[in-house]
N, C-alpha and C positions, 0 to 999 in steps of 0.2 A: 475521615473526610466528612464535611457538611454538608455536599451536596452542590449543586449546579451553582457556577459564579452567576451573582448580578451583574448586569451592563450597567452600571453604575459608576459616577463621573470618579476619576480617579484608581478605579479597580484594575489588575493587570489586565483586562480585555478592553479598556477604555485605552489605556496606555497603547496598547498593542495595533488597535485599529486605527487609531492617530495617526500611527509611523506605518499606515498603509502594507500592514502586512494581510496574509490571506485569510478572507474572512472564514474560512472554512476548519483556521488551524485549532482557534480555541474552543474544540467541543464541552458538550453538555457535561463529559465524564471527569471534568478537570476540576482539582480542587480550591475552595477558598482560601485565604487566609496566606503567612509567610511563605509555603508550601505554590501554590498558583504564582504568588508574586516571582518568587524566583523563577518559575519556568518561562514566566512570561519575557523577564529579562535574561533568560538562557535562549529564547527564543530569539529575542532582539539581537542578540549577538552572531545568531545564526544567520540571519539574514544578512546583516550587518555582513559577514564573511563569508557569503555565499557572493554578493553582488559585487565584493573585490574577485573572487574567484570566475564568474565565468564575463568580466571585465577583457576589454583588450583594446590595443592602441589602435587596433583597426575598424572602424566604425563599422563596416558590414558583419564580420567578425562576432562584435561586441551584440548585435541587435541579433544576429542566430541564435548566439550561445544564450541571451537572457531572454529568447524570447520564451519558451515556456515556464521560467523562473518568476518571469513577471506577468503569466496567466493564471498563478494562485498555484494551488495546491493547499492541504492536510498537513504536510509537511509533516506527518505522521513517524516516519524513521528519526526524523532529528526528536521529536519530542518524546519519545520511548527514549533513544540512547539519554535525556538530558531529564529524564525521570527516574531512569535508572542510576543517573549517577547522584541523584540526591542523598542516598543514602551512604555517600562517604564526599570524598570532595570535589562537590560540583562545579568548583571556580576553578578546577585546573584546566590550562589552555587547551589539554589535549584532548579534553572530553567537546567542548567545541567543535577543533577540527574532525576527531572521528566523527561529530553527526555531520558535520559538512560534506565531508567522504561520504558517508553513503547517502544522503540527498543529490550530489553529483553522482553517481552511480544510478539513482533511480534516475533521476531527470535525464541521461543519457540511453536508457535503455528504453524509456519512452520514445525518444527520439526516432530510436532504433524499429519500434513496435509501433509506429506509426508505419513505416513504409513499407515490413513488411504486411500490415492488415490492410495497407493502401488507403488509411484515415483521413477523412477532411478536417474533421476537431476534434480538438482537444482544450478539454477546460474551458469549455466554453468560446474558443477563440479557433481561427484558422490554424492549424495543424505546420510544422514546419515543412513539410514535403507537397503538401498541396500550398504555402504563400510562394515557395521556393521553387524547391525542386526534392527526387529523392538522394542527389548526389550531396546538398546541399547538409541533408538531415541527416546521412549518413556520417558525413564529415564534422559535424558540428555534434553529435551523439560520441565519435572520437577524441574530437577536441574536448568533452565536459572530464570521459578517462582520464585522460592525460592528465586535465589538470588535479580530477581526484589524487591517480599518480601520484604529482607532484607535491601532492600534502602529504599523503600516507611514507613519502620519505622521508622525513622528519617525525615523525609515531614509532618507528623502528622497525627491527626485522620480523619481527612475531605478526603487528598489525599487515604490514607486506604479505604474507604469508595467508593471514587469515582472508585481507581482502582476495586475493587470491582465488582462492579455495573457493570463496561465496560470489567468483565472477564467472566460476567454471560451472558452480550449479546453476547461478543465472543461463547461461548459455546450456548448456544440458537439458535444464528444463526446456528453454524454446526450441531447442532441437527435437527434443522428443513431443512436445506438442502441435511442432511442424509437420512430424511423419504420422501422429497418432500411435492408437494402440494397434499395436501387432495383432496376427492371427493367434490366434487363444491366449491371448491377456486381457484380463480384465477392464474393459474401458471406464470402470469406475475407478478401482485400484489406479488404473495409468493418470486420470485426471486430478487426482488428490494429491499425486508424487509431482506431478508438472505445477499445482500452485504450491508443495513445500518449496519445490527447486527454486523456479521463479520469483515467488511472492514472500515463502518464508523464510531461506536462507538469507536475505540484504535484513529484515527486520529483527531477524536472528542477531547478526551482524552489528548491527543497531544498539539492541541492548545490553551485546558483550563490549562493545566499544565505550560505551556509556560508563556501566559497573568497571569495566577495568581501568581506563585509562582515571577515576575516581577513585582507585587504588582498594577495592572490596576484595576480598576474600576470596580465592579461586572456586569454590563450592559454589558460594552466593554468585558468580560470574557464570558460574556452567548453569544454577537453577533459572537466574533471569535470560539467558541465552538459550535455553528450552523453552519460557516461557513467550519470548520474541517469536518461536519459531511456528507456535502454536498456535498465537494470537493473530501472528501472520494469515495461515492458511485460514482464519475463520475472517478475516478482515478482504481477504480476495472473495471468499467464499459468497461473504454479505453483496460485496459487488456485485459477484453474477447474479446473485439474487434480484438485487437492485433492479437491474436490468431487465426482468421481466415485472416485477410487481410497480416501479415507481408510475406515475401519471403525469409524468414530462416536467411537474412544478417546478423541479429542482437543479430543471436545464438538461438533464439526461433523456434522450430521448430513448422509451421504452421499446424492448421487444431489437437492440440492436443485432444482437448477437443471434437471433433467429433469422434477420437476413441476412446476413454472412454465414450460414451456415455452422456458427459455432455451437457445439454442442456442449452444454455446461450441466451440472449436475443435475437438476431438474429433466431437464430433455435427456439424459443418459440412463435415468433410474426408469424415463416411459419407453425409452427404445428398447428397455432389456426385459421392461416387465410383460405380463398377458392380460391386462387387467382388463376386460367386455368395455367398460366404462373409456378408454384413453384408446382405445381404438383408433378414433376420428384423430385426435390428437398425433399419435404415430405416424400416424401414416402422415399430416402435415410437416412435424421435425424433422423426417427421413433424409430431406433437404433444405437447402435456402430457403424461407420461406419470404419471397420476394413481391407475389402479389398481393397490394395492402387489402381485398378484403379476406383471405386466406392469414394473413401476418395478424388482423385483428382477430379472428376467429380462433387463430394457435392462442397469441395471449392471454384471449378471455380462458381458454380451456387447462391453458396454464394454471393461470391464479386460483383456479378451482380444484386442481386434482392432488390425487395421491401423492403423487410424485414431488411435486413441490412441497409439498409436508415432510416428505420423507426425505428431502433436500435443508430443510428447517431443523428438523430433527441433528440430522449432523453438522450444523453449522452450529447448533447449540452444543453437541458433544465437541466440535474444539473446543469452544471459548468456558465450557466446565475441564479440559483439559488441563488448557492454559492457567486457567487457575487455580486447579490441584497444582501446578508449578510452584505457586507463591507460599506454600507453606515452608518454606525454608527462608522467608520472607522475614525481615522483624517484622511484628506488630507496627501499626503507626500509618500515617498519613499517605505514605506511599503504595503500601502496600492496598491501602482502601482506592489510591489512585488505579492502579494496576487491577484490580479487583472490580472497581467499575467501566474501564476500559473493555472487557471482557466483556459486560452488559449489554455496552453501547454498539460492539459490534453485532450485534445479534438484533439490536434493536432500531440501529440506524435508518434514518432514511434517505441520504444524501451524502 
């Protein structure tokens, strides 16, 4: 790989933002050259059959089902599966449809994860349970399944199967992040297993969809379906991060998940540690931290302590994980793609 594409008239991110896709999909980590161009047009295609997909004759219907499809996104699941499938045949149809599948699968669980966090936005836009309703986003988060469903029966019984499997850990996980950690479990251990369930089995998913249905090698389909699964967990990880260190620039407003009460690796490693120094800090995370000069006060003490370092530390050991995976990797362009992918999550800021 060469390194960060230019925005440059003709290049596939000039192509790509033309046709008004999300400006957020073509990150820094992606490559130049024949390599970029295809993804770019693997991506086109993606859209392309997502926007048939949550389509409907019924107008109100139609404007539920695409409404968070056309608030953007990373689009991240599809573009792993349609990177993975570079390395054998990435023009078969079904490598398309599986990342279609699991982009309707994320984009429905969203829907789903709005009303239970009781969300006003999302992507920058009104949220479908507060334009609507929660009956609304509930039903419209079933309607995106279904019609996943309805591709993955044409992929066969194995893709069935596998979607499957990675709808029960979806749901596992929110279940189990629902109740939290038990009495004498680990609340770190508990929270690292709730983003593989949640966050890294669909990305898992993602990759194995990609490599297989591109007809690879079942080794190289189980190494880049570890590697999905690991680059996952450090790709949520970054998130929560996100969330306390960003400075709003990038439309995220900071410090969310401290008033809701969510307790994300940062805030779990100061609730469990003694350290004299985070004191003040503890005792702010212990709850919601809802009043803003208390919310500004947790923050500041955030970006500054241990605990978030030692939150950084293991978000780096995923994505060093992730990419001990790719040694079973060829050599070659993708593998440099996948290899900076791993970087970018670690180093993102939006």
């Amino acid at each position: 790989m060469t390194g960060a594409r230019a925005a440059t008239d003709g290049t596939p991110t000039e192509v790509w933002h033309r046709i008004s896709a999300p400006a957020s999909t073509i990150g820094p980590w992606l490559p130049e050259g024949e390599l970029g161009e295809a993804l770019a047009e693997g991506l086109l295609r993606v859209e392309s059959r997502l926007a048939v997909a949550v389509g409907s004759e019924h107008p109100f219907v139609r404007e539920a089902a695409g409404h968070l499809m056309a608030a953007g996104g990373k689009r991240f699941r599809p573009m792993l599966a349609l990177l993975a499938a570079q390395l054998g045949d990435a023009t078969a149809p079904q490598v398309t449809e599986g990342a279609v599948v699991c982009e309707l699968t994320h984009l429905a669980t969203l829907y789903h994860d709005d009303v239970m966090d009781e969300a006003a936005v999302r992507r920058g836009a009104p949220s479908a349970n507060s334009r609507w309703s929660n009956s609304v986003a509930i039903l419209t988060g079933d309607l995106l399944f279904a019609r996943a469903s309805d591709i993955l029966a044409d992929l066969g019984p194995d893709a069935v199967r596998v979607q499957a499997r990675t709808f029960e850990r979806l749901v596992t996980g929110q279940i189990q992040e629902t109740v939290g950690a038990q009495p004498g479990e680990d609340p770190v251990a508990h929270y690292l297993q709730v983003l593989a369930d949640k966050t890294g089995s669909l990305v898992a998913t993602s990759a194995r969809f990609g490599a297989s249905f591109a007809g690879l090698d079942p080794a190289l389909v189980e190494a880049l379906t570890a590697f999905g699964e690991e680059v996952g967990v450090a790709f949520q990880l970054s998130d929560d991060l996100l969330d306390i260190v960003t400075d709003g620039a990038s439309g995220k407003l900071p410090g969310t998940d401290l008033r809701e009460g969510i307790a994300t690796l940062p805030v779990l490693f100061a609730l469990a540690g003694d350290d004299p120094a985070e004191a003040r800090l503890r005792e702010l995370v212990a709850s919601p931290v809802t009043d803003d000069a208390e919310h500004a006060e947790a923050l500041e003490l955030l970006r500054s302590s241990r605990s978030l370092a030692r939150a950084n530390d293991v978000l780096r050991e995923y994505a060093d994980r992730a990419r001990a995976r790719l040694a079973d990797v060829p050599a070659g362009d993708v593998r440099d793609a996948l290899s900076a992918l791993c970087e970018y999550v670690v180093t993102r800021t939006s």
